[in-house]
PQR file of N, CA, C, O and H, with PARSE charges and radii, in Angstrom:
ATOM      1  N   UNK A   1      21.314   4.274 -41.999 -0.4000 1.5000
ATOM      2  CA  UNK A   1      22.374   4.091 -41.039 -0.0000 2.0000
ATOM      3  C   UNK A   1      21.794   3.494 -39.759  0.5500 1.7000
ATOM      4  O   UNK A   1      21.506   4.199 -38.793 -0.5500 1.4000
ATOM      5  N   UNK A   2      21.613   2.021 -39.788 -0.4000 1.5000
ATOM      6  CA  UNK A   2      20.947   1.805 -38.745 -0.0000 2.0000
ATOM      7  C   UNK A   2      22.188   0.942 -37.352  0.5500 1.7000
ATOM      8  O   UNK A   2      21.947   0.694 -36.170 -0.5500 1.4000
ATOM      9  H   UNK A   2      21.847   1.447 -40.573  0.4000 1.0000
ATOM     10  N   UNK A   3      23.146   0.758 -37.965 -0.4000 1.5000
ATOM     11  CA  UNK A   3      24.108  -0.065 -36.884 -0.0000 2.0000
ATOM     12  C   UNK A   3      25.149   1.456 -36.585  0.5500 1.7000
ATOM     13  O   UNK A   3      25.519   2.386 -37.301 -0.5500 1.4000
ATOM     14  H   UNK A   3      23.342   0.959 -38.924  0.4000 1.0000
ATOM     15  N   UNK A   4      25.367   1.033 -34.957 -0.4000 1.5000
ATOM     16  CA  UNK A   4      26.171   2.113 -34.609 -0.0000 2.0000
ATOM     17  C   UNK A   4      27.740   2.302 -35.684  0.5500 1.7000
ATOM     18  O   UNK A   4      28.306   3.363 -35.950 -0.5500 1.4000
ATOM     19  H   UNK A   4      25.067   0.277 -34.375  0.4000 1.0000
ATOM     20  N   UNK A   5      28.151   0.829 -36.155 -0.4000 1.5000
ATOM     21  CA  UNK A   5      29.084   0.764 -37.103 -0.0000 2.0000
ATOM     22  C   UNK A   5      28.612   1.733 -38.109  0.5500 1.7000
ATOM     23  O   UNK A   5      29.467   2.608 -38.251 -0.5500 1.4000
ATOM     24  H   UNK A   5      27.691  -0.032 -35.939  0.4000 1.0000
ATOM     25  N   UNK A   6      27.992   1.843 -38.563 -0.4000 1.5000
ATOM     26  CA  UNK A   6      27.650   2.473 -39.919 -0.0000 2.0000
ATOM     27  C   UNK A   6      27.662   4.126 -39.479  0.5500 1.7000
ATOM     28  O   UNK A   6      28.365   4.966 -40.041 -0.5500 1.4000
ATOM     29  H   UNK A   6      27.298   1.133 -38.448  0.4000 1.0000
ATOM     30  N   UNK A   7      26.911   4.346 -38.573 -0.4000 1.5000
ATOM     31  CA  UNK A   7      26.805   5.855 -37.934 -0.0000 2.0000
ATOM     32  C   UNK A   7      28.285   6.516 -37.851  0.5500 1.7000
ATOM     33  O   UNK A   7      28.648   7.533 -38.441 -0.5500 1.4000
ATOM     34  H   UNK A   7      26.340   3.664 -38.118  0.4000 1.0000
ATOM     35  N   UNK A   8      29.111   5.641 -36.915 -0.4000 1.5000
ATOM     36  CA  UNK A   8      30.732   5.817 -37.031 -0.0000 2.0000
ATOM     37  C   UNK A   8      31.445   5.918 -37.766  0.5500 1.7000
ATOM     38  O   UNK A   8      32.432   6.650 -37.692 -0.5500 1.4000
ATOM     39  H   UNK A   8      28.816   4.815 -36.436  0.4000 1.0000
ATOM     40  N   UNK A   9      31.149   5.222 -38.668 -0.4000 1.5000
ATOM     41  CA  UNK A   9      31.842   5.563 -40.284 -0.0000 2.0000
ATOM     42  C   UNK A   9      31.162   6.854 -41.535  0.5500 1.7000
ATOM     43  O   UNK A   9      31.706   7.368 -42.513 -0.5500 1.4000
ATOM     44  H   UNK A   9      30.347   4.627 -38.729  0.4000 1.0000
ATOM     45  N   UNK A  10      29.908   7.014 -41.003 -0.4000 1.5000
ATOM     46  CA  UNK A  10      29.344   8.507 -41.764 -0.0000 2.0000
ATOM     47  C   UNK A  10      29.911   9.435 -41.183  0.5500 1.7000
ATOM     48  O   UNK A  10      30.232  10.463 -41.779 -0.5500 1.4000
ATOM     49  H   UNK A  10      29.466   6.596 -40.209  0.4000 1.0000
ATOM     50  N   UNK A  11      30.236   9.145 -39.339 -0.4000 1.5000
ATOM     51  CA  UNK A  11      30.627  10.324 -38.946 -0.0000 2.0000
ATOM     52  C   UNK A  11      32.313  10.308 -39.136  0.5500 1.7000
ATOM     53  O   UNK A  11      32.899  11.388 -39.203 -0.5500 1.4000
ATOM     54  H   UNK A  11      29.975   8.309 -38.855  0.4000 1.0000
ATOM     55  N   UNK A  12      32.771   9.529 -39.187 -0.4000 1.5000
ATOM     56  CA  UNK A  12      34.316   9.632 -39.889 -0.0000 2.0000
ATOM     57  C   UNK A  12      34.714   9.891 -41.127  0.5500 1.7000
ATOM     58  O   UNK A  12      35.827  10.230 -41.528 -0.5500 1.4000
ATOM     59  H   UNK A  12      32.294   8.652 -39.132  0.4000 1.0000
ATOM     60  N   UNK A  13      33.631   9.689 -41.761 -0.4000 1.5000
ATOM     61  CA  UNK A  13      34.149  10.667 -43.524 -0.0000 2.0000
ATOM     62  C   UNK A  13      33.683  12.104 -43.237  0.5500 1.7000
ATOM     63  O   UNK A  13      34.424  13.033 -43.561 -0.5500 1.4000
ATOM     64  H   UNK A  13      32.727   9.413 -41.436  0.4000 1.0000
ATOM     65  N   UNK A  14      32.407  12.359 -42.602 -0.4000 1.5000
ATOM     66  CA  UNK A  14      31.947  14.324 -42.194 -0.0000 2.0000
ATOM     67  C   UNK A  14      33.542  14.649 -41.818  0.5500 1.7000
ATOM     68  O   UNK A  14      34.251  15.422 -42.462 -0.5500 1.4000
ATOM     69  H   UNK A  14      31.806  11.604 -42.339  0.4000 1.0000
ATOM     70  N   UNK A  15      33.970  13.864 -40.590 -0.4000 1.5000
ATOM     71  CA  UNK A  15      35.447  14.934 -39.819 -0.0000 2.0000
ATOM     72  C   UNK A  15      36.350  14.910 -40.902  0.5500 1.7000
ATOM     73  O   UNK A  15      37.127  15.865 -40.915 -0.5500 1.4000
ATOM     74  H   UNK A  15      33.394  13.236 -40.067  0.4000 1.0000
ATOM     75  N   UNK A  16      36.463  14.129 -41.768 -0.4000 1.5000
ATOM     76  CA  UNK A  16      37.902  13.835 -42.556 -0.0000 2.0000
ATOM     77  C   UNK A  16      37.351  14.876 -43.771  0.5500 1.7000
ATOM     78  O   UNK A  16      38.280  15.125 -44.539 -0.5500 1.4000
ATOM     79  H   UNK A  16      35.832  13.354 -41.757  0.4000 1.0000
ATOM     80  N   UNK A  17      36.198  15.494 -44.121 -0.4000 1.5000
ATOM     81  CA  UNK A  17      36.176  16.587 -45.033 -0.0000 2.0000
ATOM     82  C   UNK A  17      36.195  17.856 -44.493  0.5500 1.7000
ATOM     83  O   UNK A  17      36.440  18.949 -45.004 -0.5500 1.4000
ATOM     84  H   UNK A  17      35.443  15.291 -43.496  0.4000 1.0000
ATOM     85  N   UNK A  18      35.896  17.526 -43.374 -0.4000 1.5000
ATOM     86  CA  UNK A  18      35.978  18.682 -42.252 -0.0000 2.0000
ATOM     87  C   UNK A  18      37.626  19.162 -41.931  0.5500 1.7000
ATOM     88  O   UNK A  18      37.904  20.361 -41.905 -0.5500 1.4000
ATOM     89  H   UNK A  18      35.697  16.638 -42.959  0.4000 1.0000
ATOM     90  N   UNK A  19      38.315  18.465 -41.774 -0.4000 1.5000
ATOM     91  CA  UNK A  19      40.130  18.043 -41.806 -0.0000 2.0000
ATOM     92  C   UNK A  19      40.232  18.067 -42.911  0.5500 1.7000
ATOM     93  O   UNK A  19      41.410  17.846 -43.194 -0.5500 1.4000
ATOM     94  H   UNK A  19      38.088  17.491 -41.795  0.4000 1.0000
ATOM     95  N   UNK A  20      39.528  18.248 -43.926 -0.4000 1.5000
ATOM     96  CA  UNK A  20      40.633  18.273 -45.429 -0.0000 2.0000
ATOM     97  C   UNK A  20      41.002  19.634 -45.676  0.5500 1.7000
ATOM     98  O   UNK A  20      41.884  19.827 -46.513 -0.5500 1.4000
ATOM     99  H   UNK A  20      38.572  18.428 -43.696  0.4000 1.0000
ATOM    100  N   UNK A  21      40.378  20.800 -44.980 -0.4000 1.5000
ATOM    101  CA  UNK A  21      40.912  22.208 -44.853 -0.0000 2.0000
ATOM    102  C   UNK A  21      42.195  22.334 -44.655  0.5500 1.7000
ATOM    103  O   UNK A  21      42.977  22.979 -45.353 -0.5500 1.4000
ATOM    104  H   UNK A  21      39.662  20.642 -44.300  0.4000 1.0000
ATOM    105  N   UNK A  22      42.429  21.723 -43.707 -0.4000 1.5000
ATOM    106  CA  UNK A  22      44.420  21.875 -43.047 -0.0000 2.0000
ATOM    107  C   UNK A  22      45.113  21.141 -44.089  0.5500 1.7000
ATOM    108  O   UNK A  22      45.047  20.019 -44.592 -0.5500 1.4000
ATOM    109  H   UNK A  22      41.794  21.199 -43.140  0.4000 1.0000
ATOM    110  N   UNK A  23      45.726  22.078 -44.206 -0.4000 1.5000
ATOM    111  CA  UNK A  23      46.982  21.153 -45.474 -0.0000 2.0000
ATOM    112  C   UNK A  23      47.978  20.508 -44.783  0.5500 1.7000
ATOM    113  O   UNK A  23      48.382  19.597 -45.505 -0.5500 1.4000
ATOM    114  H   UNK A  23      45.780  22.989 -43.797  0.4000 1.0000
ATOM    115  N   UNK A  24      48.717  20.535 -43.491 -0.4000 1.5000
ATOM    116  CA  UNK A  24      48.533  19.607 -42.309 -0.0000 2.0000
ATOM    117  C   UNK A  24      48.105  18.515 -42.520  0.5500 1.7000
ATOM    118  O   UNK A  24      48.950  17.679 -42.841 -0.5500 1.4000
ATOM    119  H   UNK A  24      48.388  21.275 -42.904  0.4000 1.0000
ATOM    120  N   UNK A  25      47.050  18.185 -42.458 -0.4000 1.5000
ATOM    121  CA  UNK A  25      45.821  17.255 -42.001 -0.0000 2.0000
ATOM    122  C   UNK A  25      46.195  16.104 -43.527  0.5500 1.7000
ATOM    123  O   UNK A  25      46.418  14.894 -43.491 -0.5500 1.4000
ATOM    124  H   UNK A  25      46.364  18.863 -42.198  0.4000 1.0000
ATOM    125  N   UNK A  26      46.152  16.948 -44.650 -0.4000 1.5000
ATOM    126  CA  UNK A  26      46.761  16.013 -45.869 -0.0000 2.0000
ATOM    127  C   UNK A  26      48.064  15.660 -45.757  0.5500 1.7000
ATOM    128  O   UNK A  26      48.393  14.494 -45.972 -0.5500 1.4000
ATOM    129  H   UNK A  26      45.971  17.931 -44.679  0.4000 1.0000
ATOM    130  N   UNK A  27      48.798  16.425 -45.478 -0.4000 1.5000
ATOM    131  CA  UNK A  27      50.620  15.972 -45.227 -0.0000 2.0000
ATOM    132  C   UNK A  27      50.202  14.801 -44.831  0.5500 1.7000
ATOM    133  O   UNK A  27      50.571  13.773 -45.399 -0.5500 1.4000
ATOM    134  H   UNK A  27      48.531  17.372 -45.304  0.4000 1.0000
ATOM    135  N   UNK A  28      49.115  14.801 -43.478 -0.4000 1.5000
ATOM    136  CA  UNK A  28      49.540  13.665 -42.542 -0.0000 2.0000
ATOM    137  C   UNK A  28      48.908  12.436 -43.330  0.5500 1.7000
ATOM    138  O   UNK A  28      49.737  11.533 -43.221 -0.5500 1.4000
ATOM    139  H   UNK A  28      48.816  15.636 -43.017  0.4000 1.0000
ATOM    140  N   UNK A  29      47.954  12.036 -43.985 -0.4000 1.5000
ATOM    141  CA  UNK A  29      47.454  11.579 -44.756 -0.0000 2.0000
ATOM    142  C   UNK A  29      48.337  11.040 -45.425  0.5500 1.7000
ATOM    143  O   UNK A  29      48.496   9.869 -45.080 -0.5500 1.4000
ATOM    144  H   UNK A  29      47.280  12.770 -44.074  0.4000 1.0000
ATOM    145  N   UNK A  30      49.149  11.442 -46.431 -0.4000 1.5000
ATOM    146  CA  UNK A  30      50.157  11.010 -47.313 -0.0000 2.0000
ATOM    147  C   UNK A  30      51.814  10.520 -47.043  0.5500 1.7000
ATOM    148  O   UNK A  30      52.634   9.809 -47.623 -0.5500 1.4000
ATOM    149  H   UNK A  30      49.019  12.393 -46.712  0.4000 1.0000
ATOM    150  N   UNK A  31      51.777  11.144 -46.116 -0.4000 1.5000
ATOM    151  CA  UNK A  31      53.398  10.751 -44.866 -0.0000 2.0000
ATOM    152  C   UNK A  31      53.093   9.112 -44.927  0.5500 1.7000
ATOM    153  O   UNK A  31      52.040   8.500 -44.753 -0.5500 1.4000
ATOM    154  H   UNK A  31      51.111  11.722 -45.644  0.4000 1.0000
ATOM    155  N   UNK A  32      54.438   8.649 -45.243 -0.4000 1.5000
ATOM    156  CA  UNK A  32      54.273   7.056 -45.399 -0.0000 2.0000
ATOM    157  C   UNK A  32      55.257   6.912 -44.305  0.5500 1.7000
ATOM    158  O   UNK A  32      55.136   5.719 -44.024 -0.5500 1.4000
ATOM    159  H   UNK A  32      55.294   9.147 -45.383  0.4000 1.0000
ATOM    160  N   UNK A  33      56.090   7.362 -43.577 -0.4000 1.5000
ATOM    161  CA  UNK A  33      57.306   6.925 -42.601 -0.0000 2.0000
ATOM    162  C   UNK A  33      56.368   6.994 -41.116  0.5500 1.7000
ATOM    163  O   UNK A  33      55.623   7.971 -41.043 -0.5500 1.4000
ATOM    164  H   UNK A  33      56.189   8.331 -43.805  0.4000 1.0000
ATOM    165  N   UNK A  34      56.359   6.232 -40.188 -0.4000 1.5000
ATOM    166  CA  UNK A  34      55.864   6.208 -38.866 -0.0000 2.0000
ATOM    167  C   UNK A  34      56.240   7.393 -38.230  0.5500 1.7000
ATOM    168  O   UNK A  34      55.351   8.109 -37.770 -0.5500 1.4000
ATOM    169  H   UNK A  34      56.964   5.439 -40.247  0.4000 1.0000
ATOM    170  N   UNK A  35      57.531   7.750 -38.119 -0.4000 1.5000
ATOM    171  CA  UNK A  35      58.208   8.975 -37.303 -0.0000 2.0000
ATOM    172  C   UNK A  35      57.177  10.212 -37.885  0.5500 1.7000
ATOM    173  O   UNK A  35      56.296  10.722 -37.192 -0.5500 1.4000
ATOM    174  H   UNK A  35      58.254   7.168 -38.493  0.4000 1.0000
ATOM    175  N   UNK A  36      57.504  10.628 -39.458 -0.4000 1.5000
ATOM    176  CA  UNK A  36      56.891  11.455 -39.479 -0.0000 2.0000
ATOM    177  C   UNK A  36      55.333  11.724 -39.360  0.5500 1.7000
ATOM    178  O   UNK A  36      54.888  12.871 -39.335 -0.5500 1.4000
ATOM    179  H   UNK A  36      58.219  10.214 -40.020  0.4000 1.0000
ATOM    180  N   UNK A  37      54.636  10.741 -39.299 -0.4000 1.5000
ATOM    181  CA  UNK A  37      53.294  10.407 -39.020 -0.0000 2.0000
ATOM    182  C   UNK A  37      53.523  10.931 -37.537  0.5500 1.7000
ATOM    183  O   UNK A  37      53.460  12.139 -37.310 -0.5500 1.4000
ATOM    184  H   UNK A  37      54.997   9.809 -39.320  0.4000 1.0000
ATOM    185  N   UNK A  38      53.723  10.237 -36.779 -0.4000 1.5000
ATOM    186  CA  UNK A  38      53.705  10.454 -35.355 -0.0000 2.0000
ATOM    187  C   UNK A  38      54.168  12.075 -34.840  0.5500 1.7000
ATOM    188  O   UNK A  38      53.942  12.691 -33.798 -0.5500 1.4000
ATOM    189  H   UNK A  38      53.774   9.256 -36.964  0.4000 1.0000
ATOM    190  N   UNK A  39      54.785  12.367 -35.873 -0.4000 1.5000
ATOM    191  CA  UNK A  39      55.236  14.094 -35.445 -0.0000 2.0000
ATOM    192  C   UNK A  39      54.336  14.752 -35.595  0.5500 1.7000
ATOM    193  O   UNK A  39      54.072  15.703 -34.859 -0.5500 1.4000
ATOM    194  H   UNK A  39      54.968  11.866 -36.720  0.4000 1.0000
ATOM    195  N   UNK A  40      53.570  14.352 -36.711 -0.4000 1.5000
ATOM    196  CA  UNK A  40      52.444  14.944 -37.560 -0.0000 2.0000
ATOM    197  C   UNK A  40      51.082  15.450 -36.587  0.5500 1.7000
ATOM    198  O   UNK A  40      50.347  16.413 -36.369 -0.5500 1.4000
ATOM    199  H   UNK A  40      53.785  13.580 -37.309  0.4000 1.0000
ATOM    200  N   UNK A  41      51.375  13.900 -36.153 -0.4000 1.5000
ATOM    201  CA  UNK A  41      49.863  13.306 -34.954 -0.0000 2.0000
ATOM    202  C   UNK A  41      49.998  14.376 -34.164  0.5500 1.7000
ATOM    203  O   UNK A  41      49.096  15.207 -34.271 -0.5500 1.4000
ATOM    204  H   UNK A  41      51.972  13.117 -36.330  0.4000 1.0000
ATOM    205  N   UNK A  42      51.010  14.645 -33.266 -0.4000 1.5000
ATOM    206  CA  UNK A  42      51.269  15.603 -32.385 -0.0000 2.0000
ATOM    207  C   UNK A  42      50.725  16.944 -32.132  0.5500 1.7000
ATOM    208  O   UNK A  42      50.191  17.551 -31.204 -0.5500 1.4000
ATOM    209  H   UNK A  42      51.742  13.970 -33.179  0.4000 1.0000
ATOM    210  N   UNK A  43      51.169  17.201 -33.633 -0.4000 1.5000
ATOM    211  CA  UNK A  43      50.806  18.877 -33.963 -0.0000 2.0000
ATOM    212  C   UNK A  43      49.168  18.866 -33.985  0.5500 1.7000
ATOM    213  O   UNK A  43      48.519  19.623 -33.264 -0.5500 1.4000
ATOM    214  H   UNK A  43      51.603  16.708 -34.387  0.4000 1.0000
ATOM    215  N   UNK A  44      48.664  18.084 -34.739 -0.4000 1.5000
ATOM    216  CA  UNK A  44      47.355  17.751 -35.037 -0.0000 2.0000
ATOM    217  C   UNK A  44      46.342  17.608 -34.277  0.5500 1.7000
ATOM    218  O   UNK A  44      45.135  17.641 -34.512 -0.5500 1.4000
ATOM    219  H   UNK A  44      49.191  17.469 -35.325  0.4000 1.0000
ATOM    220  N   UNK A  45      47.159  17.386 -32.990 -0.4000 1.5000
ATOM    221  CA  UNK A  45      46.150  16.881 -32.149 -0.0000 2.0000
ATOM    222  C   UNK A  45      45.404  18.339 -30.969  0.5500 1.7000
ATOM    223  O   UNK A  45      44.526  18.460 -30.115 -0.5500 1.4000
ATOM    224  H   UNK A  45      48.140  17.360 -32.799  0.4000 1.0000
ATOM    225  N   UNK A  46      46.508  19.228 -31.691 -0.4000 1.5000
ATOM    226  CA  UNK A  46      45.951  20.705 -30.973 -0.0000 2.0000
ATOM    227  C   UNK A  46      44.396  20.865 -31.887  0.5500 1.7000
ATOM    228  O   UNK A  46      43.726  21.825 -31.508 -0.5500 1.4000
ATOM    229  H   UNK A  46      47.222  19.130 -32.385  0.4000 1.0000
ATOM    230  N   UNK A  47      43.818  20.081 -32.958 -0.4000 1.5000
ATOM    231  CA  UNK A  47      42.488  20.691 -33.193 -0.0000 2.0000
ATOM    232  C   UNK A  47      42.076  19.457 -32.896  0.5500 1.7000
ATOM    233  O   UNK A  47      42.723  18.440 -33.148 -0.5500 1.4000
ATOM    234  H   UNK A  47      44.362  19.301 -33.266  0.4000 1.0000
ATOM    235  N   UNK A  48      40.400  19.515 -32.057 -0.4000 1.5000
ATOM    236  CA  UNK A  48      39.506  19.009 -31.600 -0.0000 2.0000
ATOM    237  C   UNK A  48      38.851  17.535 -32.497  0.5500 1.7000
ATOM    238  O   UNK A  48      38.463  16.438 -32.094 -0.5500 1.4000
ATOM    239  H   UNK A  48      39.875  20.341 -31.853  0.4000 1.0000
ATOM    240  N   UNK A  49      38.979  18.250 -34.093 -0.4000 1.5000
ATOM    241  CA  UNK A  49      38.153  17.281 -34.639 -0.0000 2.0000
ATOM    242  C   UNK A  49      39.214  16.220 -34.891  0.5500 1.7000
ATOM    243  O   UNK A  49      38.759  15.082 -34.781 -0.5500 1.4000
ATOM    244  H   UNK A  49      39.293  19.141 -34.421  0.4000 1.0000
ATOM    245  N   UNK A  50      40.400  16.280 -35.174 -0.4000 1.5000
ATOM    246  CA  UNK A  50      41.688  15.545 -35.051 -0.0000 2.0000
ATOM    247  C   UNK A  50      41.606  14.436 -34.209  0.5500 1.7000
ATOM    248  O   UNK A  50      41.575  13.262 -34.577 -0.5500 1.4000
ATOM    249  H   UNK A  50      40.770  17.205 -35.264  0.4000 1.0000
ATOM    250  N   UNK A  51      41.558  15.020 -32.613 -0.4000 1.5000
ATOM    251  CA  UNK A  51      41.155  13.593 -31.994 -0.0000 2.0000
ATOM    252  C   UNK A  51      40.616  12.680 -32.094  0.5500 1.7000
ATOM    253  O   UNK A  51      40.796  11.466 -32.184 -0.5500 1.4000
ATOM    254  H   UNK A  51      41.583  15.974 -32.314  0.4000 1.0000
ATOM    255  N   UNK A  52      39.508  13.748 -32.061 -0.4000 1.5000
ATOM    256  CA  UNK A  52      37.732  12.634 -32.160 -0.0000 2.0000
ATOM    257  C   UNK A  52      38.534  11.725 -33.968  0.5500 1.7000
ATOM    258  O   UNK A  52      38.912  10.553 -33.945 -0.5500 1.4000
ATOM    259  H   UNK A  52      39.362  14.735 -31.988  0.4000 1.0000
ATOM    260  N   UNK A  53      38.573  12.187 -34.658 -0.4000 1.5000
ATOM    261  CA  UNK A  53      38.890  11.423 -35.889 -0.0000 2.0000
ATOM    262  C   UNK A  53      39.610  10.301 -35.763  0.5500 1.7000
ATOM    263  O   UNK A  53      39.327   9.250 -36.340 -0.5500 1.4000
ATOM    264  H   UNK A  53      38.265  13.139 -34.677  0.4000 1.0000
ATOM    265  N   UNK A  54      40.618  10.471 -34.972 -0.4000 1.5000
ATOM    266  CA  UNK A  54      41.920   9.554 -34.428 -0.0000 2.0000
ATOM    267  C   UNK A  54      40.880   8.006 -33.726  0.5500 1.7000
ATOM    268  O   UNK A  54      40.602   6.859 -34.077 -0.5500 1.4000
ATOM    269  H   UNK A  54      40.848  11.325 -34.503  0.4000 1.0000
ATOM    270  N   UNK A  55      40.639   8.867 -32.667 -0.4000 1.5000
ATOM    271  CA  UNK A  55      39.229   7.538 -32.079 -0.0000 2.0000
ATOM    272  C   UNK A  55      38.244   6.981 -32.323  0.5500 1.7000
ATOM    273  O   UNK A  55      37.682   6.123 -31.642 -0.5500 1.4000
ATOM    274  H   UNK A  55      40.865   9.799 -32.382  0.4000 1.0000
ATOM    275  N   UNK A  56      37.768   7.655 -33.871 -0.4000 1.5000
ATOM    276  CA  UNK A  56      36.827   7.153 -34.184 -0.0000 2.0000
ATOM    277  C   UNK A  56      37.195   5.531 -35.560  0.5500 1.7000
ATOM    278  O   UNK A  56      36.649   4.496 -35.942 -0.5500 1.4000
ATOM    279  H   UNK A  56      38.224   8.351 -34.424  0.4000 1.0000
ATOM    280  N   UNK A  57      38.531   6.383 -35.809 -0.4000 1.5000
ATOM    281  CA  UNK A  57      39.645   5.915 -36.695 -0.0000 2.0000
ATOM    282  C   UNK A  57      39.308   4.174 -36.425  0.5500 1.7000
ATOM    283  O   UNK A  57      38.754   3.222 -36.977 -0.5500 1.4000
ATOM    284  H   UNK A  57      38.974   7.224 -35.498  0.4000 1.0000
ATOM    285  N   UNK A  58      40.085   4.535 -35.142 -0.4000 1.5000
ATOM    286  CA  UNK A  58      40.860   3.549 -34.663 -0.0000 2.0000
ATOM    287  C   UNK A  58      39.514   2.580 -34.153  0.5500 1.7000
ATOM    288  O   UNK A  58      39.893   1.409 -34.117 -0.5500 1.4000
ATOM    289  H   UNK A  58      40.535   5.308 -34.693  0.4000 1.0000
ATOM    290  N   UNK A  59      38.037   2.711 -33.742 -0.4000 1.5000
ATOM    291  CA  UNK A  59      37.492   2.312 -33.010 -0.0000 2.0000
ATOM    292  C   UNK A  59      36.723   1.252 -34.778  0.5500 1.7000
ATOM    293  O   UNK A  59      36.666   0.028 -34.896 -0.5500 1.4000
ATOM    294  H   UNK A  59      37.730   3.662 -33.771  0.4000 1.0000
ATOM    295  N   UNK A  60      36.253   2.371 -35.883 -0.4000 1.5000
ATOM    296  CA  UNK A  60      36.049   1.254 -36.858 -0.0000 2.0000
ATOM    297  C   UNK A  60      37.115   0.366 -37.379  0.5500 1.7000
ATOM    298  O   UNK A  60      36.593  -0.680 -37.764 -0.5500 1.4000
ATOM    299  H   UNK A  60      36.300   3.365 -35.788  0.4000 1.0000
ATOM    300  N   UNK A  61      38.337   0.364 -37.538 -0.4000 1.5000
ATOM    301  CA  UNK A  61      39.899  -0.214 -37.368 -0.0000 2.0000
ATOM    302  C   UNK A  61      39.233  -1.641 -36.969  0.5500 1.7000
ATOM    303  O   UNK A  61      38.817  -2.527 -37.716 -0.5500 1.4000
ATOM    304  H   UNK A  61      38.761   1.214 -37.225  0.4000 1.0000
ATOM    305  N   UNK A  62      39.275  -1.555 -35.052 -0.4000 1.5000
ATOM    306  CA  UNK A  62      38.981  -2.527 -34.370 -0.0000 2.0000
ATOM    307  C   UNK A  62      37.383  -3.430 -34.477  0.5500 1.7000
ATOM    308  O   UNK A  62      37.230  -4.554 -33.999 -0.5500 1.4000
ATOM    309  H   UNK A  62      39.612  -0.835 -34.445  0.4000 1.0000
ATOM    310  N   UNK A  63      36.186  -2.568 -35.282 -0.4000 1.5000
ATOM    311  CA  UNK A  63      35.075  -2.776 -35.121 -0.0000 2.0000
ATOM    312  C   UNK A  63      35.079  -3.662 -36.286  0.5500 1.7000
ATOM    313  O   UNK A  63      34.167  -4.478 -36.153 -0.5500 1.4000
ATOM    314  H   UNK A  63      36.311  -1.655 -35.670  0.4000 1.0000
ATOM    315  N   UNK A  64      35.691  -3.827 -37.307 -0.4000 1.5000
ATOM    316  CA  UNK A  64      35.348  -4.048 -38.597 -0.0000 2.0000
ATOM    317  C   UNK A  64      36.723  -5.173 -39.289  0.5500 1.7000
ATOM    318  O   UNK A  64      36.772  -5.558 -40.458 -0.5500 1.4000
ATOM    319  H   UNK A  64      36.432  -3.165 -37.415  0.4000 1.0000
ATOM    320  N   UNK A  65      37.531  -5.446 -38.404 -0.4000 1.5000
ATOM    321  CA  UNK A  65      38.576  -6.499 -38.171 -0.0000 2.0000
ATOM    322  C   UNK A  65      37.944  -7.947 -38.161  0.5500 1.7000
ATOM    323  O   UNK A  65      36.872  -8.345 -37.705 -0.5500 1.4000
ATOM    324  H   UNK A  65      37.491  -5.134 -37.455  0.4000 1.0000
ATOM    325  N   UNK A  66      39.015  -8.630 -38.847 -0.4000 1.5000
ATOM    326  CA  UNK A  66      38.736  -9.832 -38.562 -0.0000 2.0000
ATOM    327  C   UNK A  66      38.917 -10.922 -37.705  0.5500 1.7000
ATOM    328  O   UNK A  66      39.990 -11.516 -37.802 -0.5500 1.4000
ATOM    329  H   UNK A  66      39.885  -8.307 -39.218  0.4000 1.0000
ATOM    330  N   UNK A  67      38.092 -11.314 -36.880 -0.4000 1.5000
ATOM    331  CA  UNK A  67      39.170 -12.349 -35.473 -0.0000 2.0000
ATOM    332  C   UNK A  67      39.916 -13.156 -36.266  0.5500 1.7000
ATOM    333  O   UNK A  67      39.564 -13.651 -37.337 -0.5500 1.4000
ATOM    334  H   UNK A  67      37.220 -10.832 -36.801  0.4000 1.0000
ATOM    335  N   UNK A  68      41.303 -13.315 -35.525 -0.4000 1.5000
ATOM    336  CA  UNK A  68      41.598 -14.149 -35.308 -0.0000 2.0000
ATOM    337  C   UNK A  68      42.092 -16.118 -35.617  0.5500 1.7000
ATOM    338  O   UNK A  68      42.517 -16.802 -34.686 -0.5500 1.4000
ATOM    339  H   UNK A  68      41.589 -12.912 -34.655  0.4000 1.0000
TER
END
């Protein structure tokens, strides 16, 4: 794991087995409608690793995109 990309993505599969405890955490996973996703997000976001997951989500999302 030598690129911070790569580190970010080991550490985003650890939280997401770490989150596979909450049966929550799978609802939200499998919820295909935006609304209920976003309701989901809400509740979810009362545990810690939730966030960090959310940002880390979103940060390989943007890291690993294609320009343009």
């Amino acid at each position: 794991m030598s690129t911070p990309l790569a580190r970010a993505q080991a550490k985003l599969r650890e939280i997401e087995q770490e989150l596979g405890k909450y049966p929550d955490f799978q609802l939200y996973l499998i919820a295909k409608a935006d609304k209920d996703r976003a309701r989901m997000e809400r509740l979810l976001m009362a545990i810690p690793a939730f966030a960090l997951w959310c940002k880390l989500r979103d940060s390989v999302v943007l890291a690993t995109a294609s320009p343009l």
